[in-house]
N, C-alpha and C positions, 0 to 999 in steps of 0.2 A: 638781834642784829644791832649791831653800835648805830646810833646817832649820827646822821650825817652833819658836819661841822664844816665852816667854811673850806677847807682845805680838802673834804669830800670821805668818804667813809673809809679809806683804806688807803695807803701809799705803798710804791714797791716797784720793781724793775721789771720790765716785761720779758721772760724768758719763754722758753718753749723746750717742750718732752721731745720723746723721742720716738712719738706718737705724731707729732707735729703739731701737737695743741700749743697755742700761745697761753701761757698764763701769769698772772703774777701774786705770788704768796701763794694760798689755798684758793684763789680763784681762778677760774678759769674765762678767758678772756673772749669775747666775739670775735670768731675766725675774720671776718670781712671788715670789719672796725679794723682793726691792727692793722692788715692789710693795704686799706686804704689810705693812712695816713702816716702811722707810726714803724718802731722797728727796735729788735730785739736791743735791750739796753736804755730804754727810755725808762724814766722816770714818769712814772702816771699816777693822776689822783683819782678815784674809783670811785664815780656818783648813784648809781646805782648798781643794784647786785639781788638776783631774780633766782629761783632752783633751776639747776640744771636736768633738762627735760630729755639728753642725748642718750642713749641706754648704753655708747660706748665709749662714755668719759663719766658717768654719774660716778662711778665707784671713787675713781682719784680724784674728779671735783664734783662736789656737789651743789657745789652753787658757783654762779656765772654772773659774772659782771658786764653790765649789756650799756653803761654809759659811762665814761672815763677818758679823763684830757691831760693833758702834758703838765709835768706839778709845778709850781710856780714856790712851792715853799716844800721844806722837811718835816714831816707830821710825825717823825720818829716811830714809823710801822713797819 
């Protein structure tokens, strides 16, 4: 796993399947995080990222990012 660096482990736009997973990149996103505060099209920096433990999203993500906030800069990810 990268280094978390001030700007956080990962950057990217929050999208969502057609599954209705919110994700962004290869990770897959906390259904109720997203929900609560942000929305498809955001810009998010990814502070932590944990295995994906759901038996019906592991295949397409297998790993889940369980803390991540609105990006304040372009980490070029």
């Amino acid at each position: 796993m990268p280094r978390e660096t001030r700007e956080g482990l990962y950057q990217g736009i929050i999208e969502q399947d057609q599954n209705g997973n919110y994700f962004c990149g290869p990770l897959l996103l906390d259904y109720q995080l997203v929900r609560s505060g942000f929305k498809i099209g955001d810009r998010i920096s990814v502070k932590k990222v944990v295995g994906n433990t759901s038996a019906k999203s592991m295949n397409d993500y297998p790993q889940k990012a369980v803390k991540f906030s609105l990006a304040v800069a372009d980490h070029n990810n």
